[in-house]
N, C-alpha and C positions, 0 to 999 in steps of 0.2 A: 499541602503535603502531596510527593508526589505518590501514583498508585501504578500497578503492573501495566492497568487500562490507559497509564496517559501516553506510555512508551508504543513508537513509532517501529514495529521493525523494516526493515529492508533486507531480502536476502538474492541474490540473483544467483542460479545454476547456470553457467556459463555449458557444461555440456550436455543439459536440456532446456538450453536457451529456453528460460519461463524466469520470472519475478515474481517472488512472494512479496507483499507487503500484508502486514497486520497490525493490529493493534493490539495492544496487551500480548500476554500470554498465549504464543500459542498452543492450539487445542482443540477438539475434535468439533468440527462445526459440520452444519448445515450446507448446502452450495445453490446457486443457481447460477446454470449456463446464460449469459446474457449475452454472450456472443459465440463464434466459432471458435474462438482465441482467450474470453474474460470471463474468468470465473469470479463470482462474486461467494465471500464467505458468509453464512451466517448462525451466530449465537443461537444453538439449536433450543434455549428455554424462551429468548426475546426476541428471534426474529431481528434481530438489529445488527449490522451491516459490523464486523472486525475484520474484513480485509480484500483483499483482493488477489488472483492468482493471472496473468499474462503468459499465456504463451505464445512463443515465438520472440518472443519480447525486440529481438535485435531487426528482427525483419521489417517492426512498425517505425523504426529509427532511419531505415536504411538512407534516406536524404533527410539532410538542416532541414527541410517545409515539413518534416513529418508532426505528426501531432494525433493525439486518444483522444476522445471525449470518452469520458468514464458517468454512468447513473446515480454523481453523488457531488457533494462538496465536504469541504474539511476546513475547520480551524485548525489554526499552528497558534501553538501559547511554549512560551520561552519559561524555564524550570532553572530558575536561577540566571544569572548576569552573563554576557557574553563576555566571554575571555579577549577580548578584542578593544582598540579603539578606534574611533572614529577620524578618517584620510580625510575628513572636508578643513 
């Protein structure tokens, strides 16, 4: 079953170029500066890591070579069948 916590958000402010991504519900968290640009969220009772904030976000894209190393990994688990079938 799924819960608020499995959901992915994605939200991008185009006119304060920053990206929010979170996890669950968001809501009033914790922060740490880990860069000049990333802010990292966190779950002000556990300490554990529901999202991330980017600013500037378009300026780290501005060339194809560009690329984040971010202080984390992530599972992706699928919530049901993709709506899709397989081109092979």
């Amino acid at each position: 079953m799924k819960n608020d916590m499995d959901e992915l958000k994605i939200v991008y402010d185009q006119d304060a170029d920053v990206l929010y991504v979170t996890r669950g519900k968001p809501e009033y968290t914790d922060y740490v500066e880990y860069a000049d640009d990333i802010i990292l969220r966190l779950h002000p009772d556990t300490k554990q890591l529901v999202g991330f904030t980017l600013i500037d976000f378009s300026q780290h894209f501005a060339n194809k070579e560009s690329h984040i190393a971010l202080p984390f990994s992530a599972d992706f688990h699928m919530h049901g069948e993709l709506p899709i079938t397989s081109t092979n």
